[in-house]
C-alpha positions in Angstrom: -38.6 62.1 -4.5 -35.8 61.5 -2.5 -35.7 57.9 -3.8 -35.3 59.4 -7.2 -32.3 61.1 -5.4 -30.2 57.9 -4.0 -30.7 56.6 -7.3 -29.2 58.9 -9.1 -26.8 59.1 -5.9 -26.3 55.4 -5.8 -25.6 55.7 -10.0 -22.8 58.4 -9.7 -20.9 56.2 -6.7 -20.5 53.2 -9.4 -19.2 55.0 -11.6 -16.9 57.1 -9.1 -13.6 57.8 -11.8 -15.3 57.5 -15.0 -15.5 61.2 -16.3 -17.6 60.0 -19.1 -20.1 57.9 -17.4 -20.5 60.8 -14.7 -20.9 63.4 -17.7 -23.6 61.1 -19.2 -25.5 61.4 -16.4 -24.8 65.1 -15.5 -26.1 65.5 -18.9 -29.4 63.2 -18.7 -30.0 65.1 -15.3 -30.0 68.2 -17.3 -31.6 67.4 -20.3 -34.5 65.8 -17.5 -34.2 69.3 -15.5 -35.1 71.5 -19.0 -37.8 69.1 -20.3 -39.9 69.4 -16.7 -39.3 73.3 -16.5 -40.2 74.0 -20.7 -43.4 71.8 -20.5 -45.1 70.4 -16.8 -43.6 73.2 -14.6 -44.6 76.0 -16.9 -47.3 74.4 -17.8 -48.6 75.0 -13.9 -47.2 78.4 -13.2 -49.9 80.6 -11.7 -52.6 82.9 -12.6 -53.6 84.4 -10.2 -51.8 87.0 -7.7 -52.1 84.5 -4.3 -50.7 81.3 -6.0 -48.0 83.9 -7.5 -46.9 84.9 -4.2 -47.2 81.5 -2.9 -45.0 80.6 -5.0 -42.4 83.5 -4.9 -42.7 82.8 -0.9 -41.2 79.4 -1.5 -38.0 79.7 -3.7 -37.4 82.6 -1.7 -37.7 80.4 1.0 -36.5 77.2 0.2 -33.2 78.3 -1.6 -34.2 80.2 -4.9 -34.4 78.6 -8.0 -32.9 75.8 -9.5 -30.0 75.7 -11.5 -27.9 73.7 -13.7 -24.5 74.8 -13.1 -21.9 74.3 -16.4 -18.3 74.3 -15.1 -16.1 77.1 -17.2 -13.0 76.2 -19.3 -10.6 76.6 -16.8 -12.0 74.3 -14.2 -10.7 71.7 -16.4 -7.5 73.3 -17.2 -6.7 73.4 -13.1 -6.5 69.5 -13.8 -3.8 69.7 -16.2 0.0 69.4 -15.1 2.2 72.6 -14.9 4.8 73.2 -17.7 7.7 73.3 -16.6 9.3 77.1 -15.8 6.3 78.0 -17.6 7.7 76.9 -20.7 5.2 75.3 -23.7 4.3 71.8 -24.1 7.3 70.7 -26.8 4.0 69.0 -27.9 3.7 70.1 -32.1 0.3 71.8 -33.1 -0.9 70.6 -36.1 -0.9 72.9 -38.8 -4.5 73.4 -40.0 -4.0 76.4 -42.6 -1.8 74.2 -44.8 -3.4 74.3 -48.5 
């Protein structure tokens, strides 16, 4: 496993600056995460009341469960350059109403 790891670790370095590379692989890291919980993990969950608490015991544990985090809008808007005295871009919007 942790091989697995400092691959994708190593992976993420090389392409250190390249949002869309990075997203790539944030999103082939997700899209991995979903298809092992939706099929082998659930596939496995107990059934039985001791393998239950077993396995309650160890995401309590060991850190709870796992999550894919997804950023909110605004992360990205922190990025973005300050107008100037709060003043709008003089950027024009296109007009998308137009007939």
């Amino acid at each position: 496993m942790d091989l697995l790891v400092e691959q994708f670790r190593t992976e993420a370095y090389q392409h250190q600056g390249d949002c869309l590379a990075l997203l790539a692989l944030l999103r082939a890291l997700e899209n991995l995460h979903r298809e092992i919980r939706d099929t082998l993990f659930q596939e496995s969950l107990p059934s039985d009341r001791q393998s239950l608490y077993t396995l309650l015991r160890n995401i309590e544990a060991e850190g709870g469960w796992p999550y894919v985090y997804r950023p909110k809008l605004q992360v990205f808007l922190a990025n973005l350059p300050v107008e100037e005295a709060g003043h709008p871009s003089e950027t024009p919007v296109p007009d998308t109403h137009s007939p």
